[in-house]
C-alpha positions as CSV (number, residue, x, y, z in Angstrom):
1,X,157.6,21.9,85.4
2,X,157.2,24.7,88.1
3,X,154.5,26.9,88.1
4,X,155.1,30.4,89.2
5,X,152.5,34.3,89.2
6,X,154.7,36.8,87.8
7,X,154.3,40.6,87.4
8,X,156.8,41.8,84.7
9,X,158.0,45.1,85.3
10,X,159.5,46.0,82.7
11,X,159.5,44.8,78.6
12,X,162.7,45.4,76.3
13,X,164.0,44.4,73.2
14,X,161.0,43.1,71.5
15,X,161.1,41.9,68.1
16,X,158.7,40.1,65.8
17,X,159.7,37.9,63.2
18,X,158.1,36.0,60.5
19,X,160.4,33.5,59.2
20,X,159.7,32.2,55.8
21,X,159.6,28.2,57.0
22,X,158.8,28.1,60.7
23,X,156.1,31.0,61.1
24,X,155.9,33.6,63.7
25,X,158.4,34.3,66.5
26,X,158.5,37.1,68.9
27,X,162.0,37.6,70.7
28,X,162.2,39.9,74.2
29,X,163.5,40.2,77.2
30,X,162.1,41.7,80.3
31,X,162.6,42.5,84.3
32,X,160.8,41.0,87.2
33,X,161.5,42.2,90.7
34,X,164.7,44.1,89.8
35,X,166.1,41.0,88.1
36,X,166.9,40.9,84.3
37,X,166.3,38.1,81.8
38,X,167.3,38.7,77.7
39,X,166.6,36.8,74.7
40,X,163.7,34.8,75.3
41,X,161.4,33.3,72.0
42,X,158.4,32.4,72.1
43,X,156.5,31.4,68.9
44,X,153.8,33.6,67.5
45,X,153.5,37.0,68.7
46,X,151.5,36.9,71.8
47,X,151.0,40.2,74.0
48,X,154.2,41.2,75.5
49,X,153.5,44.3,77.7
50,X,155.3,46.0,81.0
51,X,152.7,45.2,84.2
52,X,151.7,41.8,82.6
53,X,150.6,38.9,85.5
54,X,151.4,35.7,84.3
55,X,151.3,32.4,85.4
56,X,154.5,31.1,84.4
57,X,156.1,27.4,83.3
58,X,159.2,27.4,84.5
59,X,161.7,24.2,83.7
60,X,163.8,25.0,86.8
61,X,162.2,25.9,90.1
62,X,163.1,29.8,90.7
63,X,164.9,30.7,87.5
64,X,162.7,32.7,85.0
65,X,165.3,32.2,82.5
66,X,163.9,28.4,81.9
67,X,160.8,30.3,80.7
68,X,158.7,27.7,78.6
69,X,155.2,29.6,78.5
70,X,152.7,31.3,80.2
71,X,148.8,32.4,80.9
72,X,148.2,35.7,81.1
73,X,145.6,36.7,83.7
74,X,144.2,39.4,81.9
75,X,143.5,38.3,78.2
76,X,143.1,34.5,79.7
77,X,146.3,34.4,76.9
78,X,148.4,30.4,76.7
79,X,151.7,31.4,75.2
80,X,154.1,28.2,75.0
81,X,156.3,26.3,72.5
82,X,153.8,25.3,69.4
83,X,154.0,22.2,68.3
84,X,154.2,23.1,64.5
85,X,152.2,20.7,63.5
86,X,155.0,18.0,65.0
87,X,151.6,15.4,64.9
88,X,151.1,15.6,61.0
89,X,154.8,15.4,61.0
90,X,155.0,12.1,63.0
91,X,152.5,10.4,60.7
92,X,154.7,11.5,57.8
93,X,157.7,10.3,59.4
94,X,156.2,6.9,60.4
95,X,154.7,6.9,56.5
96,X,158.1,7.4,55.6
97,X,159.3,4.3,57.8
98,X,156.8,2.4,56.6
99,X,157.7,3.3,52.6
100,X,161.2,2.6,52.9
101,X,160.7,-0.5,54.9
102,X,157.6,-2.1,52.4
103,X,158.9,-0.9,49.2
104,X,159.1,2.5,47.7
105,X,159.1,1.9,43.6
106,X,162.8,2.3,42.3
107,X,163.9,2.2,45.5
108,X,163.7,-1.3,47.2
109,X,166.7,-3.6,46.4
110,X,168.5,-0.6,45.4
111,X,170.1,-1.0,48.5
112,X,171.4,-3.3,50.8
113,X,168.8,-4.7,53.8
114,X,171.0,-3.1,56.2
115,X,170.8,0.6,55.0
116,X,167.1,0.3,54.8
117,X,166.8,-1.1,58.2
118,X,168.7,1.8,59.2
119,X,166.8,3.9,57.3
120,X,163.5,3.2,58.5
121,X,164.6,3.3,62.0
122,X,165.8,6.6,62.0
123,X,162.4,7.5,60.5
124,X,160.3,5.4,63.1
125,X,162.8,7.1,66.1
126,X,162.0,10.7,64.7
127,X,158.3,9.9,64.6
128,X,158.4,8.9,68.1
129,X,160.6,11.8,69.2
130,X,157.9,14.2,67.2
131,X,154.9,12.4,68.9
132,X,156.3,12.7,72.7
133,X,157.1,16.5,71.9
134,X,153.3,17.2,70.7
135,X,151.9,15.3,73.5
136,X,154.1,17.1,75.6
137,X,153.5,20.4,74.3
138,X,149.8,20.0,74.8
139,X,150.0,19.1,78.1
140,X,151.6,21.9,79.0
141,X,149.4,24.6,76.6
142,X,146.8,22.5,79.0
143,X,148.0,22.8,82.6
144,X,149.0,26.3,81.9
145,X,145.5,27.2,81.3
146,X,144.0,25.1,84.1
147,X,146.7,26.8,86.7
148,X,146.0,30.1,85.2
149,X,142.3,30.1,85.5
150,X,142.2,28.9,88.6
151,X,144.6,31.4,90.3
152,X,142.4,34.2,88.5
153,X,139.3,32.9,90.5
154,X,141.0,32.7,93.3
155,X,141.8,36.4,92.7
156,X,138.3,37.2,92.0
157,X,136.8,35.7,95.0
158,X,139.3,37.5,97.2
């Protein structure tokens, strides 16, 4: 992850959603230094304005496309992907593993061993996919702030 302090110039094309299943999502696109970047999401609907400084999180180094969140330096602000509750739905998952695996009523030898070996490894493999992607999304809700608020006392002292 690369961090970058951005001024965007200009803000267009925003749109807020509320999706029925997966919550809030605010889609824009915006211009830094004469440069144009469209169709970003972000989840929730965060401040979005023309003359924002951010601290950004960018995936590659230089490209503001690879976008994956922000601090803003004025409301002290972390916009980044949310894990959607992906830690309650871990435990369900490795529940689930753990149901098919022990014996669900009705279902155990309904089926052959193999299919629920299957079964419940695709369940444990999600549940570790949907643990890595929490912890990673918190560690980067985390560093965002700890970057952010540094570089705004740096500012301050200056």
């Amino acid at each position: 992850m690369h961090f970058v302090t951005l001024k965007i110039d200009r803000v267009f094309d925003l749109e807020r959603r509320l999706m029925s299943k997966t919550g809030k999502f605010s889609t824009f696109s915006f211009e830094v230094a004469g440069r144009q970047y469209c169709g970003l999401e972000v989840w929730d609907w965060p401040r979005i304005d023309s003359g924002m400084v951010i601290t950004a999180a960018l995936a590659r180094p230089d490209d503001v496309g690879s976008l994956k969140g922000w601090f803003d330096h004025e409301t002290s602000e972390v916009v980044s992907p949310s894990p959607l509750g992906l830690r309650w739905f871990a435990i369900a998952l490795w529940l689930g593993s753990a149901a098919v695996m022990f014996g669900i009523p009705g279902y155990r030898g309904t089926q052959p061993a193999g299919v629920t070996w299957i079964v419940s490894a695709v369940l444990a493999g999600g549940a570790v996919l949907a643990h890595f992607l929490d912890h990673r999304y918190r560690a980067l809700r985390t560093n965002l702030a700890q970057m952010g608020a540094s570089q705004r006392r740096a500012r301050r002292e200056s």
